[in-house]
C-alpha positions as MATLAB code, in Angstrom:
seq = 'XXXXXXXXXXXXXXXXXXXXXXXXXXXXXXXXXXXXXXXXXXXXXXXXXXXXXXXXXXXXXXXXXXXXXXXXXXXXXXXXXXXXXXXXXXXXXXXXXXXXXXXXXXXXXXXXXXXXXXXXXXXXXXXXXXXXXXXXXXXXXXXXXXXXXX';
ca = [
      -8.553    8.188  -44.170;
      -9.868    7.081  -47.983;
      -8.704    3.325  -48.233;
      -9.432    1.738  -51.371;
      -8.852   -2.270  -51.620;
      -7.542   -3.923  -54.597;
      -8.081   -8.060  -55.244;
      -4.720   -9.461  -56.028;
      -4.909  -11.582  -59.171;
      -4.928  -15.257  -58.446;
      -4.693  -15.033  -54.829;
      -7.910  -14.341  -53.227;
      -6.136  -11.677  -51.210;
      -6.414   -8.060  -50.806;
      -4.478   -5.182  -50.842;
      -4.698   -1.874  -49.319;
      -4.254    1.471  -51.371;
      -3.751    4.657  -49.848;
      -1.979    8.221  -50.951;
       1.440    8.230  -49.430;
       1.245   11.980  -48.993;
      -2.108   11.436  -46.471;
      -0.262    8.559  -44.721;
       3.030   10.617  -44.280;
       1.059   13.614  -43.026;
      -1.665   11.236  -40.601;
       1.555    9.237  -39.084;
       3.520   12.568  -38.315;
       0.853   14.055  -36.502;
      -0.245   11.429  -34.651;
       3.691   11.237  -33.979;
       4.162   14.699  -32.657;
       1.050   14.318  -30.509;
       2.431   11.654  -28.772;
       5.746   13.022  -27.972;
       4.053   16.389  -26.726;
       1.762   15.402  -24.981;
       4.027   12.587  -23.274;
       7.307   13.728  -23.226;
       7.396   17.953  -24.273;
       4.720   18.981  -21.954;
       4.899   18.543  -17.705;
       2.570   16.254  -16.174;
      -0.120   17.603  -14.170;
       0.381   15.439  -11.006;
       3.724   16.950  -10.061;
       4.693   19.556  -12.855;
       7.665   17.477  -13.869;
       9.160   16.307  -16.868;
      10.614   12.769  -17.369;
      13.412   13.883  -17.751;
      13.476   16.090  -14.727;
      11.938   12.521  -12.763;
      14.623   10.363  -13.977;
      17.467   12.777  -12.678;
      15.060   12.776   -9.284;
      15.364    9.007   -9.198;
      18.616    8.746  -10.186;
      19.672   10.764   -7.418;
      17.589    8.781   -5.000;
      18.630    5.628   -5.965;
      22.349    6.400   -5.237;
      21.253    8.250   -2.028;
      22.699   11.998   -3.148;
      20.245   13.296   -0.617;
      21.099   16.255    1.941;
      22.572   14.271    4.563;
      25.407   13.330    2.018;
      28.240   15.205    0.435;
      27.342   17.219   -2.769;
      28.523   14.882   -5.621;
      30.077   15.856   -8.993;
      27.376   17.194  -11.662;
      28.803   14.969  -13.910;
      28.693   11.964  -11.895;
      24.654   12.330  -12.114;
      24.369   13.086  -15.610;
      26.338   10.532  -16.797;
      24.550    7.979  -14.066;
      21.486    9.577  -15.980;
      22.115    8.873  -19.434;
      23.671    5.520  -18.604;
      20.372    4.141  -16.971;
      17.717    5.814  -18.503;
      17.838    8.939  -20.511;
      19.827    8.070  -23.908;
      19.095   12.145  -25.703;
      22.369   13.829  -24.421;
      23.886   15.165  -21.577;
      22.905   18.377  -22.575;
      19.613   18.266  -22.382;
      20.285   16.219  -18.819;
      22.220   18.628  -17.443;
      19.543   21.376  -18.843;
      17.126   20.362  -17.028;
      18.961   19.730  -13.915;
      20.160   23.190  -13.683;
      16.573   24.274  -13.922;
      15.589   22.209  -10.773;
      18.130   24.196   -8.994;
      17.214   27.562   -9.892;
      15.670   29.609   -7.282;
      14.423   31.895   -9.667;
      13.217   29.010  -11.845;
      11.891   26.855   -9.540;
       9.244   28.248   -6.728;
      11.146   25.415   -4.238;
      14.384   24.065   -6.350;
      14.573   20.045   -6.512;
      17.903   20.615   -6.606;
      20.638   21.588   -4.073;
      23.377   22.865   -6.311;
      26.987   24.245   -5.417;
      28.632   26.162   -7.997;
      27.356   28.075  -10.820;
      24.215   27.229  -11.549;
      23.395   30.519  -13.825;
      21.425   33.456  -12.625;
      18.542   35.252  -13.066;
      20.377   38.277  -15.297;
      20.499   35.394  -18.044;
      23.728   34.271  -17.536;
      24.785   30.682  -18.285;
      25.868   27.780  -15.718;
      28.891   26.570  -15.400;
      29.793   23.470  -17.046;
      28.877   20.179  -15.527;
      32.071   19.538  -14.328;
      32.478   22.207  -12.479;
      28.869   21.957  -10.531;
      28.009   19.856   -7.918;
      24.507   18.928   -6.649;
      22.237   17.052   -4.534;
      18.670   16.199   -4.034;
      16.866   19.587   -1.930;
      14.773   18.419    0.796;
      11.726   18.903   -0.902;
      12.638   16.195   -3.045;
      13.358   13.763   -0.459;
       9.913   14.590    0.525;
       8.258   14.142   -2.827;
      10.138   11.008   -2.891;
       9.104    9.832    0.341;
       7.122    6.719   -0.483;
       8.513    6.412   -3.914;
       8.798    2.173   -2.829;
       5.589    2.367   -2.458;
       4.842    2.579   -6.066;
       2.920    5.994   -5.494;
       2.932    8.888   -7.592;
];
């Protein structure tokens, strides 16, 4: 980026000039990078979103795992945006319903009960109608998780 420095009269000091429109366009891209690259796109260790790890953990942490009752939908959205996901419970309870999809998912993350949409395109229930737990795949990715392993 062209930076041109200007002396400041009776300071010694100098000051940076640059074109606003450059900056603007520089600072957005290196914006949108960022949030692709770490947030938009899955990682290539597990294929996950963090979005789709924090509902994971979430449900770990409060031990809605397969030997336990299926607990409200809402229950683990809202436990979700309260802890560590402040975007919606849309998108939460998005992306949940995509880790219990079959037909989404070659082995769902998920264990859901309810409607949880279908293949034909149509929607899921509402999150307060569903009820899910962890799949026991997940327990298994989330074997050593205190472990501090990926």
């Amino acid at each position: 980026m062209e930076e041109d420095y200007v002396m400041i009269p009776g300071t010694g000091t100098k000051k940076i000039v640059r074109d606003v429109k450059k900056e603007i366009e520089t600072a957005f891209l290196d914006y949108s990078m960022s949030v692709i690259v770490s947030r938009a796109l899955p990682d290539v260790r597990d294929g996950l979103k963090p979005v789709h790890r924090r509902i994971l953990f979430t449900m770990h942490e409060r031990g809605n795992d397969p030997g336990h009752p299926y607990r409200k939908s809402a229950d683990t959205v809202g436990a979700v945006l309260g802890s560590y996901h402040p975007h919606g419970d849309a998108s939460v309870y998005d992306a949940m319903v995509r880790l219990a999809q079959d037909f989404s998912m070659r082995y769902p993350l998920v264990d859901g009960q309810g409607n949880f949409g279908s293949v034909d395109g149509d929607p899921p229930a509402a999150y307060r109608y569903t009820e899910a737990r962890m799949s026991r795949m997940a327990v298994e990715m989330l074997t050593d998780i205190d472990k501090d392993t990926v």
